[in-house]
C-alpha positions in Angstrom: 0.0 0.0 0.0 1.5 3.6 -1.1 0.9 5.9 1.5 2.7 9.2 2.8 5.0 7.3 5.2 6.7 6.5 1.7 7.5 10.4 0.8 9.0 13.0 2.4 7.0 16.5 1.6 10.1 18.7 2.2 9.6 21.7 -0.1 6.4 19.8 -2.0 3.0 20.8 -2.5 0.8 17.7 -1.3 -2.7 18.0 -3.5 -5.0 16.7 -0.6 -8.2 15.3 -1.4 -10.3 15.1 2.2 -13.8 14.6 3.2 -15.2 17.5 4.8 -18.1 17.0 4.1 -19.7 18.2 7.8 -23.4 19.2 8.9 -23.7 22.9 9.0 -25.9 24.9 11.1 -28.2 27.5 10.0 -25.4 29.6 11.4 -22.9 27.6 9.5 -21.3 26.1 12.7 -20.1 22.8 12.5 -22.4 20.6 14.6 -19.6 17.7 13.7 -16.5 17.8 13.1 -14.7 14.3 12.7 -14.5 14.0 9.4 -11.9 17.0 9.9 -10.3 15.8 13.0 -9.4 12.7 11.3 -7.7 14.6 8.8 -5.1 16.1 10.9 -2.6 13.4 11.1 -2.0 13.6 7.0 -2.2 17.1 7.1 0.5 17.5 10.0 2.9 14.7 8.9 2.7 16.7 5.9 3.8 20.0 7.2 6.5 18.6 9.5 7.9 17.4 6.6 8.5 20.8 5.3 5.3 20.4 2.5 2.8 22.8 1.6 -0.8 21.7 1.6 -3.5 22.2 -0.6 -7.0 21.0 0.5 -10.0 19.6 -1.8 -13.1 18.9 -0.6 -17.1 18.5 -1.7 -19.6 19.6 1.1 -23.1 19.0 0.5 -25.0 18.1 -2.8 -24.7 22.0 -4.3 -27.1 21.9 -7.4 -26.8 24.9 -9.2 -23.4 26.0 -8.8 -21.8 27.8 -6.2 -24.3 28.9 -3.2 -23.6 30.1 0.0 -24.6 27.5 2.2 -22.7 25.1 0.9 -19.5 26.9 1.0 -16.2 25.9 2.3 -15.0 28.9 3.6 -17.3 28.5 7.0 -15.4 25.7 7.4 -11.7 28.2 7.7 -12.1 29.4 11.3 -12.1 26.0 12.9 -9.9 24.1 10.8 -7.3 27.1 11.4 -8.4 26.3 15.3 -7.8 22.6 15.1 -4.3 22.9 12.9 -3.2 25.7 15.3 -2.4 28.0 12.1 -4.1 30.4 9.7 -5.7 28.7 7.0 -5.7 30.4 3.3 -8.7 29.9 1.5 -9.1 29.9 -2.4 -12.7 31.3 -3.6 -12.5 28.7 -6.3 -11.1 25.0 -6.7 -9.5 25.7 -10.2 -9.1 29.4 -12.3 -6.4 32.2 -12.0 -7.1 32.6 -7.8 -6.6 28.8 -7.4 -3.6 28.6 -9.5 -2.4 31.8 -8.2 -2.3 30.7 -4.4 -1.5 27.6 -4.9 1.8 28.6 -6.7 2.6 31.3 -4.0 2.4 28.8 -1.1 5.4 27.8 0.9 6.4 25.0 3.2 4.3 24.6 6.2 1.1 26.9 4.9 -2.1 25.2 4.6 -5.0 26.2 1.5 -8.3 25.0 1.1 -10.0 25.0 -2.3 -13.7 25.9 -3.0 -16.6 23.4 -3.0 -15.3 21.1 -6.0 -19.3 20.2 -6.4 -19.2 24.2 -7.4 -18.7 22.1 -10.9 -21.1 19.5 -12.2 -17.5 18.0 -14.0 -16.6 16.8 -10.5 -19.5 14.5 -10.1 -19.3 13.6 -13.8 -15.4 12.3 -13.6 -14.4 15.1 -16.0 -11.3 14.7 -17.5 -10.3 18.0 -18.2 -11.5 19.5 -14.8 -9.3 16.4 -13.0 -6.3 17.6 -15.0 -7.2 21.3 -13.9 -7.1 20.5 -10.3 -3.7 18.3 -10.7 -2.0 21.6 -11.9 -2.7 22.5 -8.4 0.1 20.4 -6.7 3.0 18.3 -6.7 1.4 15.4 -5.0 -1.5 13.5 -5.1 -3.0 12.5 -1.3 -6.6 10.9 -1.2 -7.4 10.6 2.1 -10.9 10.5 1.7 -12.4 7.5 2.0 -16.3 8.6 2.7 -16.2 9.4 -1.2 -13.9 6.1 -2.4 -16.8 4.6 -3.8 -17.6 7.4 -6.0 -15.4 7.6 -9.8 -15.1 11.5 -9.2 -12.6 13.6 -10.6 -10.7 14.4 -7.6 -11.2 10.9 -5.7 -9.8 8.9 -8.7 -9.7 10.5 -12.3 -7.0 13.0 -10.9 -4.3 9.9 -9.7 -3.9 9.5 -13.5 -1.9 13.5 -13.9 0.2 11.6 -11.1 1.7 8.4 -12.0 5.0 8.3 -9.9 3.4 10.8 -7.1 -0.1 9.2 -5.7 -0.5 8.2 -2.1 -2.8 7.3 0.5 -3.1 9.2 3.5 -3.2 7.8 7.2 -7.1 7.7 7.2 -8.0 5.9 3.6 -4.9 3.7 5.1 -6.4 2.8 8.1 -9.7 2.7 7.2 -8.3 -0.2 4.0 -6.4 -2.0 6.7 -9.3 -2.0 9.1 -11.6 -3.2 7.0 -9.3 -6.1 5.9 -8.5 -6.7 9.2 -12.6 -7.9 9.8 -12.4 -9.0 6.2 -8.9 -11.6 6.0 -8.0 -11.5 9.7 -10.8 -12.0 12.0 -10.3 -13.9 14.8 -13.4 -16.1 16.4 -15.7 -16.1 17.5 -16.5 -13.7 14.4 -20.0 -11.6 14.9 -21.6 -9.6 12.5 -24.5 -6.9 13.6 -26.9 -6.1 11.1 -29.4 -3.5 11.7 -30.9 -0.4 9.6 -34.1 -0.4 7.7 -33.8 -1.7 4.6 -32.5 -5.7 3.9 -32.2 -4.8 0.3 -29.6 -2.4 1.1 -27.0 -5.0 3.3 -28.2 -8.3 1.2 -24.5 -8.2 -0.7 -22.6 -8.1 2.5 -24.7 -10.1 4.7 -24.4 -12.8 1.8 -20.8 -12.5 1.4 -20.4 -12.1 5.7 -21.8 -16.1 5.4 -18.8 -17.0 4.5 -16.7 -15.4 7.2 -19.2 -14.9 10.2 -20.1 -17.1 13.5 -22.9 -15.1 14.8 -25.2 -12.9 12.6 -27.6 -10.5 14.3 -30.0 -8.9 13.0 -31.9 -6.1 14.3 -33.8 -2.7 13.1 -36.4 -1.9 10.9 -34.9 -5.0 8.5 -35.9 -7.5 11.4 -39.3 -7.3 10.6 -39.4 -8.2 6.9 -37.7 -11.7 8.4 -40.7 -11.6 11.1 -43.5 -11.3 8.2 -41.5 -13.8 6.0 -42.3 -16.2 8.9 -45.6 -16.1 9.1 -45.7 -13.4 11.8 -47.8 -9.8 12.3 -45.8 -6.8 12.2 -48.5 -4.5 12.4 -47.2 -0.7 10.7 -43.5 -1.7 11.1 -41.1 -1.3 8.5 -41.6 -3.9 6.0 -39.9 -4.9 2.2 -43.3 -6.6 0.8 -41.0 -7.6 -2.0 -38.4 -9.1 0.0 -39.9 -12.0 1.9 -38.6 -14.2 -0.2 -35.2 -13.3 0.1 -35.1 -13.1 4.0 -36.5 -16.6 3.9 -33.6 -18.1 1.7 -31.3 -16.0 3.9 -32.6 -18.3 7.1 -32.2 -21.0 5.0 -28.4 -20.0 4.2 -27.7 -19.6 7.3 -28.7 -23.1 8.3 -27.1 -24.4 5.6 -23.4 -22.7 6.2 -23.9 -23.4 10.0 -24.3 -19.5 11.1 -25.7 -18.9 13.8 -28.4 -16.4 12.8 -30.3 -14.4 15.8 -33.5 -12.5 15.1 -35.5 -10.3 17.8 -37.7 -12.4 20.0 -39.5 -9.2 21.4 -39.9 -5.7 20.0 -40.5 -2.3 22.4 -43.6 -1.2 19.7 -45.1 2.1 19.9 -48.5 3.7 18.6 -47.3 6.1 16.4 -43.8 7.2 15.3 -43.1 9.4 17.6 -40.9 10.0 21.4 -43.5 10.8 22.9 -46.0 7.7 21.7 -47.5 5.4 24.4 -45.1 2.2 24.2 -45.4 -1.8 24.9 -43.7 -4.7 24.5 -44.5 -7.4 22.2 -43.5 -11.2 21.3 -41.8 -10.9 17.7 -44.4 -11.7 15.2 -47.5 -10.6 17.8 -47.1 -6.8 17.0 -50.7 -5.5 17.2 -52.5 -3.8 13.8 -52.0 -0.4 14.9 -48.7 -0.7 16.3 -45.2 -0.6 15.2 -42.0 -1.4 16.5 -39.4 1.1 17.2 -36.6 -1.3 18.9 -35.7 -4.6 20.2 -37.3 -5.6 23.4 -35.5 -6.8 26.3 -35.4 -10.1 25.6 -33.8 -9.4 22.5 -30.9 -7.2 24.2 -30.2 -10.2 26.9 -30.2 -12.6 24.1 -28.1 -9.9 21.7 -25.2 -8.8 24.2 -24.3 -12.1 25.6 -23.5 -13.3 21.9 -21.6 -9.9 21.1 -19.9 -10.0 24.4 -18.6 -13.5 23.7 -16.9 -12.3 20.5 -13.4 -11.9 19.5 -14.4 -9.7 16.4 -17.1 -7.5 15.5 -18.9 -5.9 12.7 -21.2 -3.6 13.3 -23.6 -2.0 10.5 -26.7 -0.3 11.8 -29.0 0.5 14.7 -31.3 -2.1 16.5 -34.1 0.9 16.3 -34.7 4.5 16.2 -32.0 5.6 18.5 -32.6 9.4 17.8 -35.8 9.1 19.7 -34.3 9.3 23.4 -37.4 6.5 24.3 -36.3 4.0 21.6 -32.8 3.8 21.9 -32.4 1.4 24.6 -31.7 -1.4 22.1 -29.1 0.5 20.1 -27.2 1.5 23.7 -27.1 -1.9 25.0 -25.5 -3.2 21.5 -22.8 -0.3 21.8 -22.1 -1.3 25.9 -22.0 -5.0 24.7 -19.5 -4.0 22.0 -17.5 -2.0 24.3 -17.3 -4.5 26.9 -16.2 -7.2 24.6 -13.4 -4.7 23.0 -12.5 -4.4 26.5 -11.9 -7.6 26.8 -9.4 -8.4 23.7 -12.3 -8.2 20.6 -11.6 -6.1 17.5 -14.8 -4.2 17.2 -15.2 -2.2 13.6 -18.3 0.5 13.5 -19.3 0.6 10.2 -19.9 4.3 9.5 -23.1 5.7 9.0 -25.9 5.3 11.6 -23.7 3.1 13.6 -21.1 5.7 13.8 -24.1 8.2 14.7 -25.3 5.9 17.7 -21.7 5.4 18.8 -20.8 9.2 18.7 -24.0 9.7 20.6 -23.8 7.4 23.7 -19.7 8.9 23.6 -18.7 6.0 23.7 -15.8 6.0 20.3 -13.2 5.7 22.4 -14.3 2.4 23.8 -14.6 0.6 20.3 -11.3 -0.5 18.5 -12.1 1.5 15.2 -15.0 3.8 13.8 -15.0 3.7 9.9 -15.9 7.5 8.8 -17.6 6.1 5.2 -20.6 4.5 5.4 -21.3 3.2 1.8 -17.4 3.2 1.0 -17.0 0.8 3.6 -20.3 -1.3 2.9 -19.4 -1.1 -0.8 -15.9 -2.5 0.1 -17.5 -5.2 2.6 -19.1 -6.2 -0.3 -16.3 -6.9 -2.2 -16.9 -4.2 -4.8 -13.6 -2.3 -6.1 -13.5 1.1 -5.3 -12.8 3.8 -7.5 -10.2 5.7 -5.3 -9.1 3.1 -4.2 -8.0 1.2 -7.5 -6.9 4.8 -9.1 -3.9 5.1 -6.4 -3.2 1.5 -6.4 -3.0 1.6 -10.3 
């Protein structure tokens, strides 16, 4: 694997592509800001070095060009706080200013670029624009691995303007290594945690995780497809009408590859989705008409934690219910404790990014797992054995 522990920077321009892609308030504060702080290591191995930096980014989903709210430049006052130094900022990501500031930067200053999603090119893997932004540096960096998945011109058609000069950073390093880690390395017992809405959207990685896994939970708004698949009544839950089938020949898998495959046995269920809604419990498959479920019950979580606990590696994708309601995030908490404790105890635990990140952030509780991934569907997409653009392009 190329990364920047192969180079030193002195007196080089380092061409960073980074994910900052934070929520904004309608103040333009930064209501998150780990996609930035895991950043800093590149950035600052970088300027120790003696390098200049030059910073890309996307934030948002910009339609018409450049607007206000999804400008970079709101993001300049904290990361000079964070890097301890002024940050220059370039009100464009290619033209004269860019090219200009970029070419008067010297060793240990710091530039970030304009919104490259200012451009409809950079979505479209434009060529031209790619070679545009290359001009920009002397060294290629992605270290954004949130946007790996994505054939962009500054996450892979770029690497092509630098043949001899393409790294990855520390993040896109760890987060590749990590993910192999769960992937190649893991040691047993091996459980995966499934959980989310939507089977359709984990059905490639919970098929190729049957290969690899001990224990397979699954939990969240996807349980109850499998519930109706068997027979049971889900009342207004979350349901895939066109996915029974599939959850049943994924039971059936299971029995066949000898997984150990755990479904809720109770539900919390609620009368309307909402914090505030009266609330029960209920036998999976016994959810009344009117009712819906909101998280796994506490049979579930006794039946859930002991297996996770028992684990010496863990994969965790999604929440067990709706964990931004303060009243249905019992099952989602008691995961995360059950995952902490077992990292405690030796287990490599991976958070796979997304919701699960979200959960994990919330209950504070990232310093107690071995590794969060910061890309949700880079890392899903990777799971899943799919080859990722930004990844290939450096690897090329």
């Amino acid at each position: 694997m190329k990364t920047i522990d192969q180079i030193n920077f002195n007196g080089k321009r380092a061409l960073i592509r980074v994910d900052f892609n934070v929520p904004l308030d309608e103040n333009y504060n930064i209501t998150d800001d780990n996609r930035m702080t895991a950043a800093l290591p590149t950035i600052k191995k970088i300027l120790k070095d003696g390098g200049a930096v030059i910073l890309m980014s996307h934030l948002g989903r910009p339609k018409d060009g450049p607007t206000e709210k999804y400008s970079l430049k709101h993001l300049v006052p904290h990361l000079s706080d964070l890097l301890g130094q002024k940050v220059e900022f370039a009100n464009d990501c290619v033209g004269e200013e860019a090219v200009e500031k970029s070419k008067e930067i010297e060793k240990g200053e710091v530039l970030l670029l304009e919104n490259l999603r200012f451009y409809k090119e950079e979505e479209k893997g434009d060529v031209a624009f790619a070679e545009k932004l290359s001009k920009l540096g002397d060294i290629y960096v992605n270290d954004a691995f949130g946007t790996a998945h994505r054939a962009h011109a500054s996450t892979a058609v770029i690497a092509q303007f630098f043949p001899d000069a393409k790294v990855f950073g520390y993040l896109m390093a760890a987060e590749l290594n990590n993910a192999e880690k769960i992937l190649n390395g893991a040691a047993k017992p091996f459980t995966a945690i499934m959980g989310g809405s939507k089977v359709s959207d984990k059905i490639q990685l919970i098929e190729r995780l049957m290969d690899k896994v001990d224990n397979l939970i699954i939990g969240g708004g996807m349980a109850y497809t499998f519930a109706k698949a068997d027979g049971g009544n889900i009342g207004t839950s979350l349901l895939e009408a066109d996915k029974l089938d599939l959850a049943r020949s994924l039971v059936q898998k299971a029995k066949e590859k000898g997984v150990n495959l755990l479904l809720p046995v109770d539900n919390v269920i609620a009368d309307k989705f909402a914090n505030d809604a009266n609330k029960d419990v209920a036998k999976t498959g016994q959810i009344p008409d009117e009712w819906m479920g909101l998280d796994i019950g506490p049979e579930t979580i006794t039946l859930f934690s002991k297996v996770v606990e028992e684990s010496k590696t863990i994969l965790w994708n999604g929440p067990m219910g709706v964990f931004e309601m303060d009243n249905f995030m019992a099952g989602t908490k008691a995961i995360a404790d059950a995952v902490a404790k077992a990292t405690d105890n030796g287990a490599f635990s991976l958070i796979g990014g997304g919701d699960s990140a979200a959960a994990v952030a919330k209950f504070d509780m990232v310093g107690d797992v071995s590794y969060v991934s910061t890309g949700g569907g880079a890392l899903l997409e990777y799971m899943e054995g799919k080859e990722l653009p930004g990844v290939k392009a450096i690897n090329e």
